[in-house]
PyMOL Python script that loads the backbone (N, CA, C, O; Angstrom):
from pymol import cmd

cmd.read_pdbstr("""\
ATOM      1  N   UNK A   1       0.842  -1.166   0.000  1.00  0.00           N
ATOM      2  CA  UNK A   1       0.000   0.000   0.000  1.00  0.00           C
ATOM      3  C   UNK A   1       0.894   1.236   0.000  1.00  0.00           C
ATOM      4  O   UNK A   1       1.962   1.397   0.590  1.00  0.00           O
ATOM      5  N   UNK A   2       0.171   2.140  -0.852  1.00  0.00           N
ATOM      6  CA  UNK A   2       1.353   3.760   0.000  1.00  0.00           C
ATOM      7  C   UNK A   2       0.132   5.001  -0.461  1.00  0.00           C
ATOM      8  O   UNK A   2      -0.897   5.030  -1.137  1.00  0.00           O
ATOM      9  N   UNK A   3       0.711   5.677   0.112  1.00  0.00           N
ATOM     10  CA  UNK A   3      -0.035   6.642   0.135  1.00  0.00           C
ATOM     11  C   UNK A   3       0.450   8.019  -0.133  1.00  0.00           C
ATOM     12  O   UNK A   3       1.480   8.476   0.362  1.00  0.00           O
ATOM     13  N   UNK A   4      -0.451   8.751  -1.056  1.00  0.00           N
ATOM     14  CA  UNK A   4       0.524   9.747  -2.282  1.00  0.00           C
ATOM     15  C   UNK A   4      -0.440  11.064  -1.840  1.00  0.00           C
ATOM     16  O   UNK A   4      -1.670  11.053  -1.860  1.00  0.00           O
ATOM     17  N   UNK A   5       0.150  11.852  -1.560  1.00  0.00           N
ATOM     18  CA  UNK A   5       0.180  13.474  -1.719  1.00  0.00           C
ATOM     19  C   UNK A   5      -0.017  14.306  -2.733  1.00  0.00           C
ATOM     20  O   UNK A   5       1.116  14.625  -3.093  1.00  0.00           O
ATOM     21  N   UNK A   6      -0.941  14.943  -3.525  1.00  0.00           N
ATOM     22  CA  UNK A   6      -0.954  15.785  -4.376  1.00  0.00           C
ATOM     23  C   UNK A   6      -1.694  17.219  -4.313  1.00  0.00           C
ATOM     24  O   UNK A   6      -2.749  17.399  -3.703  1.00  0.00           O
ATOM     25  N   UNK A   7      -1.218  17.895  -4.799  1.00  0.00           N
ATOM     26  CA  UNK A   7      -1.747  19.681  -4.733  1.00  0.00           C
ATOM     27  C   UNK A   7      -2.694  19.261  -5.243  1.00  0.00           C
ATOM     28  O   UNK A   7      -2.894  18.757  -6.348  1.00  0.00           O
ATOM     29  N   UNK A   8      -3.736  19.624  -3.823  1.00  0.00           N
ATOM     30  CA  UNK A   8      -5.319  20.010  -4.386  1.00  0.00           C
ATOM     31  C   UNK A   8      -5.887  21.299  -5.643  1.00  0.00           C
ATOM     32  O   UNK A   8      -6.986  21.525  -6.150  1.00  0.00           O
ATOM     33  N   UNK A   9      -4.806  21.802  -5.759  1.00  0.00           N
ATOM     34  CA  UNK A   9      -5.202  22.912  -6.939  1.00  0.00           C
ATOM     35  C   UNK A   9      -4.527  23.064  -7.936  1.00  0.00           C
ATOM     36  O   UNK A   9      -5.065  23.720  -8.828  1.00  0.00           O
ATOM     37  N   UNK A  10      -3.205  22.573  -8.176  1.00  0.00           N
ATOM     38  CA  UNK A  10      -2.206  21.854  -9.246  1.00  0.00           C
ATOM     39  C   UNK A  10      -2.314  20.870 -10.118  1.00  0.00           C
ATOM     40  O   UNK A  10      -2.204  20.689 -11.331  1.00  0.00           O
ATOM     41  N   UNK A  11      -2.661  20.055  -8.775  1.00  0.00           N
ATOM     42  CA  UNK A  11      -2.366  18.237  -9.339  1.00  0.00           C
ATOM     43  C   UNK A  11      -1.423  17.746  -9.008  1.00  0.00           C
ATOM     44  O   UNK A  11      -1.534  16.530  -8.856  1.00  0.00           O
ATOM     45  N   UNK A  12      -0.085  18.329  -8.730  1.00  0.00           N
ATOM     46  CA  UNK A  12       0.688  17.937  -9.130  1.00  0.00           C
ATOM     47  C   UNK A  12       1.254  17.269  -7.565  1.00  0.00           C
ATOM     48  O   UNK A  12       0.923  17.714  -6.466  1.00  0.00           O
ATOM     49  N   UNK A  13       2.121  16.175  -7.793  1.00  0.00           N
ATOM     50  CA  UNK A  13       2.558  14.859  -6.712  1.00  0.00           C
ATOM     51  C   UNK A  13       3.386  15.692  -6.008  1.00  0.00           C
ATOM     52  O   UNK A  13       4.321  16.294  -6.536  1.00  0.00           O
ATOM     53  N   UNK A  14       3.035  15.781  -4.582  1.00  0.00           N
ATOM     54  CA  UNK A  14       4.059  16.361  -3.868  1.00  0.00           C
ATOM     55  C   UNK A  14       5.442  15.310  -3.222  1.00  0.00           C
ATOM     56  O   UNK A  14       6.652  15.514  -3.118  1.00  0.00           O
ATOM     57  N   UNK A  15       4.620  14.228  -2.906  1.00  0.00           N
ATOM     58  CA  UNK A  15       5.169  12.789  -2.223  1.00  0.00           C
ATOM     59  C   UNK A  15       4.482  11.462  -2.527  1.00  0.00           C
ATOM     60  O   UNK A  15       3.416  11.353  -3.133  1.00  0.00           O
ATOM     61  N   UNK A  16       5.322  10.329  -1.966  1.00  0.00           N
ATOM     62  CA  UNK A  16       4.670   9.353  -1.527  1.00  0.00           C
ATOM     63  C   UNK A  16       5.236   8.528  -0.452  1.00  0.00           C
ATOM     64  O   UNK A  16       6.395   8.710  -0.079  1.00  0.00           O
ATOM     65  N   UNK A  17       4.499   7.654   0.049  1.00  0.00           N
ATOM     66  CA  UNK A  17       5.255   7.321   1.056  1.00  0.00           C
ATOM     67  C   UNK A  17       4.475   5.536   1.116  1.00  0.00           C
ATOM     68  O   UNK A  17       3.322   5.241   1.429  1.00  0.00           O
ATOM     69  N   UNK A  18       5.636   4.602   0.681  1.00  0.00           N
ATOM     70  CA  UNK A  18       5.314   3.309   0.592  1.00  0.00           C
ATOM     71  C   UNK A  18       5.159   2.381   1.965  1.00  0.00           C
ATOM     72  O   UNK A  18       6.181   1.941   2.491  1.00  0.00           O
ATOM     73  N   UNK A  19       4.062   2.145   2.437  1.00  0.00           N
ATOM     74  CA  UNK A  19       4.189   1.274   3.441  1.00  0.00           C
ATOM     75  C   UNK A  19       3.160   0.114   3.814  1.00  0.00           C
ATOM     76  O   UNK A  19       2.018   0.415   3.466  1.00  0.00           O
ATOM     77  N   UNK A  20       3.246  -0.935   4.332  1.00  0.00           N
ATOM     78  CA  UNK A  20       2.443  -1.776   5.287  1.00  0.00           C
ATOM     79  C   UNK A  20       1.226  -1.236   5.899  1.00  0.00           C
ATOM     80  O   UNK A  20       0.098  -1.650   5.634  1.00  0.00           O
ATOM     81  N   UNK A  21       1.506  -0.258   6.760  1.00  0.00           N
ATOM     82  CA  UNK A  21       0.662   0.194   7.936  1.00  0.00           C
ATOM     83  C   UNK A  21       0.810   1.614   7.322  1.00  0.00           C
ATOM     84  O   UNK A  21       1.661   2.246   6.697  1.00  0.00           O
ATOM     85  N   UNK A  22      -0.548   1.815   7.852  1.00  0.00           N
ATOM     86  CA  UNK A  22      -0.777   3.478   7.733  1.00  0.00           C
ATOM     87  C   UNK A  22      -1.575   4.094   9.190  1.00  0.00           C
ATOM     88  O   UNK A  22      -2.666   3.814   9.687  1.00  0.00           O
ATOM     89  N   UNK A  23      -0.763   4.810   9.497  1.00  0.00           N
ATOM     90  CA  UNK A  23      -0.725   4.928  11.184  1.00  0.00           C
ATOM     91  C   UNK A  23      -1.561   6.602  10.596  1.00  0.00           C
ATOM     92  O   UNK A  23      -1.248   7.003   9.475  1.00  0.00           O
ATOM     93  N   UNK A  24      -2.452   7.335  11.343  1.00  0.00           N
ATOM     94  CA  UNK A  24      -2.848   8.414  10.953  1.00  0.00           C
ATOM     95  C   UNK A  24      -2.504   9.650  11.587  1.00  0.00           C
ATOM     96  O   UNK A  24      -2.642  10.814  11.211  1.00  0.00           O
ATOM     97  N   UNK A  25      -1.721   8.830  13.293  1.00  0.00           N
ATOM     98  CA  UNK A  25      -0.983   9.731  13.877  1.00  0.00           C
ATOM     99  C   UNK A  25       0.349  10.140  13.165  1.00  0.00           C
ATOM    100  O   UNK A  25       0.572  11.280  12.756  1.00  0.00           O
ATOM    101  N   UNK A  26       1.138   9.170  13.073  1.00  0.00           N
ATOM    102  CA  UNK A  26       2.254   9.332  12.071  1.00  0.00           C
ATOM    103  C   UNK A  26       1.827  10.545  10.839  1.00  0.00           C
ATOM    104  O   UNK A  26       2.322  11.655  10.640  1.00  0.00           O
ATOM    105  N   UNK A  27       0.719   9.833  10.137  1.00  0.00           N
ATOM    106  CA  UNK A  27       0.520  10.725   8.972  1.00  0.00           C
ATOM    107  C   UNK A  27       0.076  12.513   8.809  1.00  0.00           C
ATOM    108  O   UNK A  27       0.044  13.319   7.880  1.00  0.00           O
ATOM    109  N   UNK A  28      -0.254  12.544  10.449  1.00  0.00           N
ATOM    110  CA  UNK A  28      -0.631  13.893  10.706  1.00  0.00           C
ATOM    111  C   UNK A  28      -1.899  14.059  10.370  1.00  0.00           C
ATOM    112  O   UNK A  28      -2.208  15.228  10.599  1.00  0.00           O
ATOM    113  N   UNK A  29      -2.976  13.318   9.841  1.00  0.00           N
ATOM    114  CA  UNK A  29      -4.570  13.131   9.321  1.00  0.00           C
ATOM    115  C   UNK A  29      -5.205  12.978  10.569  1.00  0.00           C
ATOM    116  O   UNK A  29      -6.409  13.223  10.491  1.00  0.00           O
ATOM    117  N   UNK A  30      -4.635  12.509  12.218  1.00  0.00           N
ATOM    118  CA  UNK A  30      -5.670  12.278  12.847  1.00  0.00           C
ATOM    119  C   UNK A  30      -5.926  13.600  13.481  1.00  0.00           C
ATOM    120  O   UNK A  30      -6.626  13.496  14.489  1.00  0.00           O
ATOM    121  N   UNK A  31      -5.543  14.881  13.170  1.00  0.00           N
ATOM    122  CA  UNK A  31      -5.809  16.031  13.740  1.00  0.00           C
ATOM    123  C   UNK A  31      -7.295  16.785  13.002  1.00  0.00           C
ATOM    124  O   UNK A  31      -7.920  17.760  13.421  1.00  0.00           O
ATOM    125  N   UNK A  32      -7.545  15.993  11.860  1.00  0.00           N
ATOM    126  CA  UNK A  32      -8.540  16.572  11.020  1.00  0.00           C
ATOM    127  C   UNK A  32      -9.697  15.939  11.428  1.00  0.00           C
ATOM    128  O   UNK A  32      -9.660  14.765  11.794  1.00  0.00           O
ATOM    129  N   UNK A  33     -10.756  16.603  11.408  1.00  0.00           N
ATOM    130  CA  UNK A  33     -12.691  16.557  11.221  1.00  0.00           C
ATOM    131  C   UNK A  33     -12.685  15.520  10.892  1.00  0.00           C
ATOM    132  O   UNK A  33     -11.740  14.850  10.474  1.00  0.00           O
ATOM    133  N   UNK A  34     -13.675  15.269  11.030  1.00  0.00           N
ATOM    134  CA  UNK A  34     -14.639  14.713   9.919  1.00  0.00           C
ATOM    135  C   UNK A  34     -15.042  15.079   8.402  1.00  0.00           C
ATOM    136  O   UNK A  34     -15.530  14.488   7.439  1.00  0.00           O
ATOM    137  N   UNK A  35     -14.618  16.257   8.680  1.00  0.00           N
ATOM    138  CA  UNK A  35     -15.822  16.667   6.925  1.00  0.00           C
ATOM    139  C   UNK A  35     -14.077  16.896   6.522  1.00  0.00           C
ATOM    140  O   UNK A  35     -13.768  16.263   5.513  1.00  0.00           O
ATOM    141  N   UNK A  36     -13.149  17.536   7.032  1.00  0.00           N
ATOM    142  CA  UNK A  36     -12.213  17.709   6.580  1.00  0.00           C
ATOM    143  C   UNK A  36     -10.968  15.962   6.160  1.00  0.00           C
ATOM    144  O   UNK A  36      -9.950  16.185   5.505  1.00  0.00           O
ATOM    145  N   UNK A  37     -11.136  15.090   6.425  1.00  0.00           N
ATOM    146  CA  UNK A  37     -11.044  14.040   6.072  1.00  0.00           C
ATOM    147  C   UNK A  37     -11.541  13.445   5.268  1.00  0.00           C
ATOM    148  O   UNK A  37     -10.967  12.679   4.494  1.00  0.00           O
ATOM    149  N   UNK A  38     -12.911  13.735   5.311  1.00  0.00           N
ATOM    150  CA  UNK A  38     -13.779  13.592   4.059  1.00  0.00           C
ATOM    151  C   UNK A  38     -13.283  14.145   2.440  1.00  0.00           C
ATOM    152  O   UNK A  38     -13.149  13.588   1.350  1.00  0.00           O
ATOM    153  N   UNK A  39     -13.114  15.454   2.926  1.00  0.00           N
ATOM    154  CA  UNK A  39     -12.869  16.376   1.777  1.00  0.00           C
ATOM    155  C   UNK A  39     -11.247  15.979   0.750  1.00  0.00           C
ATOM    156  O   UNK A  39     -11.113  15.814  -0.463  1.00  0.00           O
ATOM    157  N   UNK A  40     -10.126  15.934   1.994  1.00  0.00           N
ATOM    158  CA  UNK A  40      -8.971  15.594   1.782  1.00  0.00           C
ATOM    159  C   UNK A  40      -8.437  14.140   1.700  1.00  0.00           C
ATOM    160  O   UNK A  40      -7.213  14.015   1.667  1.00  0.00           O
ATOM    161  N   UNK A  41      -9.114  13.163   1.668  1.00  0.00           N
ATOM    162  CA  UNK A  41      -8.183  11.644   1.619  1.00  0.00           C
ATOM    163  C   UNK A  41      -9.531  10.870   0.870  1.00  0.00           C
ATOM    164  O   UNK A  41     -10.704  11.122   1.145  1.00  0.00           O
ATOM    165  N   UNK A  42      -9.098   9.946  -0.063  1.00  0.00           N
ATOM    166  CA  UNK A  42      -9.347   8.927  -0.574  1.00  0.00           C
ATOM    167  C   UNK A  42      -8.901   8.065  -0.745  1.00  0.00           C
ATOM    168  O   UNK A  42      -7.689   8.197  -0.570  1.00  0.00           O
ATOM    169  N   UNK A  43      -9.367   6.368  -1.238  1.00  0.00           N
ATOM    170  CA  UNK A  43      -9.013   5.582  -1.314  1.00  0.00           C
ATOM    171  C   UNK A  43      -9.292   5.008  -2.671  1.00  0.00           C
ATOM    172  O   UNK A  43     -10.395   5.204  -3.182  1.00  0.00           O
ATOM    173  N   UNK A  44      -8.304   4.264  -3.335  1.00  0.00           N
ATOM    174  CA  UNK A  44      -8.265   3.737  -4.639  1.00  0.00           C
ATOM    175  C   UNK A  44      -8.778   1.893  -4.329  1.00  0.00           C
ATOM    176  O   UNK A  44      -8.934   1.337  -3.242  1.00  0.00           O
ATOM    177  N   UNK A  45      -8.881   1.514  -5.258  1.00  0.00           N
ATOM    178  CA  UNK A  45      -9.095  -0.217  -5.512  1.00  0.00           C
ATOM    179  C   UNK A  45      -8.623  -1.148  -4.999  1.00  0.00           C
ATOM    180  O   UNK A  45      -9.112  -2.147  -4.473  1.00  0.00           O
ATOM    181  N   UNK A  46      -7.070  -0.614  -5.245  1.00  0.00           N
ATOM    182  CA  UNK A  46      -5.777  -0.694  -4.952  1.00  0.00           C
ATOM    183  C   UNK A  46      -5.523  -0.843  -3.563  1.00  0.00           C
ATOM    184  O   UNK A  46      -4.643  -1.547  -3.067  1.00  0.00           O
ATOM    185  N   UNK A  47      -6.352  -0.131  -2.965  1.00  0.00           N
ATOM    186  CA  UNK A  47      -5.969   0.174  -1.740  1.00  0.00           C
ATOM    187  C   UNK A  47      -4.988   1.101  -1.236  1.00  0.00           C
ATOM    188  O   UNK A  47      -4.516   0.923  -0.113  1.00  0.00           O
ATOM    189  N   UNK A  48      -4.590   2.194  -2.045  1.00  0.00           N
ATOM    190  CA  UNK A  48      -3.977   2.965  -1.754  1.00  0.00           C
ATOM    191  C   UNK A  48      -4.720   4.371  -1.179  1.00  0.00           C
ATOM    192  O   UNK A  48      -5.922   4.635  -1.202  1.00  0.00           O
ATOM    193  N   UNK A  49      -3.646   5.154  -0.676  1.00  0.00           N
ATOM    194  CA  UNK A  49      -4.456   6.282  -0.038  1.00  0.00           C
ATOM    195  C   UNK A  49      -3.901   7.720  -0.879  1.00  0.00           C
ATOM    196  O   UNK A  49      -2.739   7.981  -1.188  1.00  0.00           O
ATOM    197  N   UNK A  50      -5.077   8.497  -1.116  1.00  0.00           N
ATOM    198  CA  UNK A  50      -4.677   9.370  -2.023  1.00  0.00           C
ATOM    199  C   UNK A  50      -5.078  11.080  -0.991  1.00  0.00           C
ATOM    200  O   UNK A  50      -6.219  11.541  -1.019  1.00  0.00           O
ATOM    201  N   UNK A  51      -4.116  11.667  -0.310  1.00  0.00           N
ATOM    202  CA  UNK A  51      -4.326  12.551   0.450  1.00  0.00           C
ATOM    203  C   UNK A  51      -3.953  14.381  -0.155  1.00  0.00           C
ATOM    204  O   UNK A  51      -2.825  14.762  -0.470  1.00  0.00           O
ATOM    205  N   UNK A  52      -5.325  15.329  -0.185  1.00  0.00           N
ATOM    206  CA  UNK A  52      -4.646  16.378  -0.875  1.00  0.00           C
ATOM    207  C   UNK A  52      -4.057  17.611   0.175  1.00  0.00           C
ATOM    208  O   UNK A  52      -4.486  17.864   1.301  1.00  0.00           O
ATOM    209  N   UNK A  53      -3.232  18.112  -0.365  1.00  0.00           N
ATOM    210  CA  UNK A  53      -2.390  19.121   0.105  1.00  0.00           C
ATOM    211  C   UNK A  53      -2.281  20.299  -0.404  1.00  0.00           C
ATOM    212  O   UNK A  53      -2.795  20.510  -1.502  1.00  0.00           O
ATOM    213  N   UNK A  54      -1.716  21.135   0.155  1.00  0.00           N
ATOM    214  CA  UNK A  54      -0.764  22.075  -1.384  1.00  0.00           C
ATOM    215  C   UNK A  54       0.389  22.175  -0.939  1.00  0.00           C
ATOM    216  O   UNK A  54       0.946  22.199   0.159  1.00  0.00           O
ATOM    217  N   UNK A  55       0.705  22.241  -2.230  1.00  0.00           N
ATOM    218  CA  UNK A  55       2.413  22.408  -2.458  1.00  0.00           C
ATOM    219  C   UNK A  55       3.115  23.816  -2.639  1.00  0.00           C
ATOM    220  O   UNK A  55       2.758  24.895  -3.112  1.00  0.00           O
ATOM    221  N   UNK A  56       3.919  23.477  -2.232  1.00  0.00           N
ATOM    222  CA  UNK A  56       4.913  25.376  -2.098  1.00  0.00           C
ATOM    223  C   UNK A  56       4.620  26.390  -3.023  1.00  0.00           C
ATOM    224  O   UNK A  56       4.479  27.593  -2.802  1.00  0.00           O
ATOM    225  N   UNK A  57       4.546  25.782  -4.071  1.00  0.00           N
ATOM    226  CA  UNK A  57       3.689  26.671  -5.024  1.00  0.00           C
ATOM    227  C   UNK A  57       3.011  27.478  -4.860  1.00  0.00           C
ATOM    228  O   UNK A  57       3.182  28.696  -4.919  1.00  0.00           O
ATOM    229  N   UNK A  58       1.912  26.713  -4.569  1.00  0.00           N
ATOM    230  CA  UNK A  58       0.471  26.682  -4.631  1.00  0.00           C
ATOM    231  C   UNK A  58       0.434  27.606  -3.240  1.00  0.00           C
ATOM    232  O   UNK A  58      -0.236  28.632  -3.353  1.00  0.00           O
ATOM    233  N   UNK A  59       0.950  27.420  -2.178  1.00  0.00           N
ATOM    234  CA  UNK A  59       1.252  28.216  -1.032  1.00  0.00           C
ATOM    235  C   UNK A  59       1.738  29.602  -1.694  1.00  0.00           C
ATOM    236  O   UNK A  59       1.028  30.566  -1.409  1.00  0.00           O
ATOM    237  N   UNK A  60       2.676  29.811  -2.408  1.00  0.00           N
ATOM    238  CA  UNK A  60       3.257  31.108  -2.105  1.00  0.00           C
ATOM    239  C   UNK A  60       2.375  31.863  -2.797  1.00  0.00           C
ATOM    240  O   UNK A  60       2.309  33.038  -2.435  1.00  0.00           O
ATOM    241  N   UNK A  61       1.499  31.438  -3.918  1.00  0.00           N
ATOM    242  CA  UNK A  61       0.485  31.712  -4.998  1.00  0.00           C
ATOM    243  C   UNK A  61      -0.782  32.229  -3.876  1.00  0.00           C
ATOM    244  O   UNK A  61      -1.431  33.251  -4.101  1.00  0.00           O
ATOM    245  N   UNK A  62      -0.957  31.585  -2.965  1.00  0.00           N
ATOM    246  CA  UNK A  62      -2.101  31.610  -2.268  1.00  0.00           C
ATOM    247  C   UNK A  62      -1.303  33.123  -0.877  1.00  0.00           C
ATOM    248  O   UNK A  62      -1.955  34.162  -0.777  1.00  0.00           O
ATOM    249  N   UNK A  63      -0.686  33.050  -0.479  1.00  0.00           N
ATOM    250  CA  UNK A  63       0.218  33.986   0.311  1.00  0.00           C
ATOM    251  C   UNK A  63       0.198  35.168  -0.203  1.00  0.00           C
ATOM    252  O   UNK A  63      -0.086  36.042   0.615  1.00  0.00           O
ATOM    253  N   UNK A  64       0.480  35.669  -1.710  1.00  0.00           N
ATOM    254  CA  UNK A  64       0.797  36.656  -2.352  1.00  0.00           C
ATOM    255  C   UNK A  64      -0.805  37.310  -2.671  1.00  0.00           C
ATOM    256  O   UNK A  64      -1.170  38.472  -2.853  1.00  0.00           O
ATOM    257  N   UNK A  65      -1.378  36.323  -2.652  1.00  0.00           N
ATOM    258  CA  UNK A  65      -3.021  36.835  -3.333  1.00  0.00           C
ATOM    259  C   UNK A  65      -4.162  35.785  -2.480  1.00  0.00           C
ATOM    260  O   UNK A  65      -4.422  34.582  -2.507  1.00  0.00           O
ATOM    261  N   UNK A  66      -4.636  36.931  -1.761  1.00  0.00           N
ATOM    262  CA  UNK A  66      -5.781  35.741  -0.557  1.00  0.00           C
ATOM    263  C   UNK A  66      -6.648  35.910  -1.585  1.00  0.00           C
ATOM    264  O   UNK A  66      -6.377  34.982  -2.346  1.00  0.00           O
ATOM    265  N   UNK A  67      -7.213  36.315  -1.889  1.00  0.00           N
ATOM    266  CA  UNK A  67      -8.393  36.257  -3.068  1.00  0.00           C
ATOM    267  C   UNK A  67      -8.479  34.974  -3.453  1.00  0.00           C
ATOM    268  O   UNK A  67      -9.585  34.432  -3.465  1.00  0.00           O
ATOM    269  N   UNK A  68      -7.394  34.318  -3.808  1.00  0.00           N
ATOM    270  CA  UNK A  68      -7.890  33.045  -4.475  1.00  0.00           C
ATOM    271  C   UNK A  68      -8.190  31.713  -3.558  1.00  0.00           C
ATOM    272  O   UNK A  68      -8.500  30.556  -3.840  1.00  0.00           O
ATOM    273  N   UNK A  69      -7.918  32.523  -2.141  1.00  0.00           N
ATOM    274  CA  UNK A  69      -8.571  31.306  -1.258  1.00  0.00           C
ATOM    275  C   UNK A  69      -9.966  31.168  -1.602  1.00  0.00           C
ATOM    276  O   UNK A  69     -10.525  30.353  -0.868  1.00  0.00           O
ATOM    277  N   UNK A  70     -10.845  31.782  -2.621  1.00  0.00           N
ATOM    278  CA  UNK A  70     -12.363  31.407  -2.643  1.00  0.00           C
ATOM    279  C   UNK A  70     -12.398  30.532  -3.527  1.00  0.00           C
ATOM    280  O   UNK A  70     -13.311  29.711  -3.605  1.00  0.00           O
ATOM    281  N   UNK A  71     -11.486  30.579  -4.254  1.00  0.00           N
ATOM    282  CA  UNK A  71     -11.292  29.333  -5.958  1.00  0.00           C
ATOM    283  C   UNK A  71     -10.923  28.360  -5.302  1.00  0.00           C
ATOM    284  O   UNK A  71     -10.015  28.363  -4.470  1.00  0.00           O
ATOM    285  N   UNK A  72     -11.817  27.151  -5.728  1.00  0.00           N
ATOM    286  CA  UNK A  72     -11.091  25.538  -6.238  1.00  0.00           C
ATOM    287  C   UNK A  72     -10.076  25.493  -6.395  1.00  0.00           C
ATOM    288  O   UNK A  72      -9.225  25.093  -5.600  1.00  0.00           O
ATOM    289  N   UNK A  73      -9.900  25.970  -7.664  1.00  0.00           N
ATOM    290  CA  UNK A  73      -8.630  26.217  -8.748  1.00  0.00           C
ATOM    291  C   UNK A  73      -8.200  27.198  -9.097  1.00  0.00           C
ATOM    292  O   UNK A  73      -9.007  27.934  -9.666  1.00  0.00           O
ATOM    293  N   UNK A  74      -6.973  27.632  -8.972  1.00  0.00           N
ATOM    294  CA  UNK A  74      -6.696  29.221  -9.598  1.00  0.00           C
ATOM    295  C   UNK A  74      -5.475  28.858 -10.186  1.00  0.00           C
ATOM    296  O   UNK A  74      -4.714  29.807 -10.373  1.00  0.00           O
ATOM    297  N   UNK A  75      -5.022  27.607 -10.574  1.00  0.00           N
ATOM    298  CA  UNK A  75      -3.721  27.364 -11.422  1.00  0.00           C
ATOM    299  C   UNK A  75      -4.558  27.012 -12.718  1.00  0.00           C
ATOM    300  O   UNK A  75      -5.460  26.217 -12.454  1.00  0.00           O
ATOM    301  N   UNK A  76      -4.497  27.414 -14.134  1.00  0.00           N
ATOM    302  CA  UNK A  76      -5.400  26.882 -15.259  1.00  0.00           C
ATOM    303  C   UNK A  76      -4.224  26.051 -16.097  1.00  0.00           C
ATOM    304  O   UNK A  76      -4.514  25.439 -17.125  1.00  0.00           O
TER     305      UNK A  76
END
""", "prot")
cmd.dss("prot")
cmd.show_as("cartoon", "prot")
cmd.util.cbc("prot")
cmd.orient("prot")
């Protein structure tokens, strides 16, 4: 199993991280909601775990201009 990281507004793969066990303390996910767990992690067929983030990018993009905290998407 592993479980992969990608910019929620990019796409693009930040990480992955191959393992056995998926601990959620380890992963830093058990600090999140409910709806916010919901929103941010999925699961494939596979059984893999697909968790979104943003990436530095996407951070400094979002830092420089709050405005686009209301967009989905503001990378086209």
């Amino acid at each position: 199993m592993a479980v992969y990281y990608h910019c929620r507004h990019c796409g693009n793969e930040v990480g992955a991280i191959d393992t056995q066990l998926v601990d959620a303390k380890r992963l830093g996910i058990h600090s999140l909601s409910a709806e916010e767990r919901q929103n941010m992690i999925s699961y494939t067929n596979e059984g893999h775990v697909n968790i979104q983030t943003i990436c530095e990018d996407c951070q400094e993009s979002l830092e420089r201009n709050p405005d686009f905290h209301e967009l989905d998407q503001f990378i086209q």
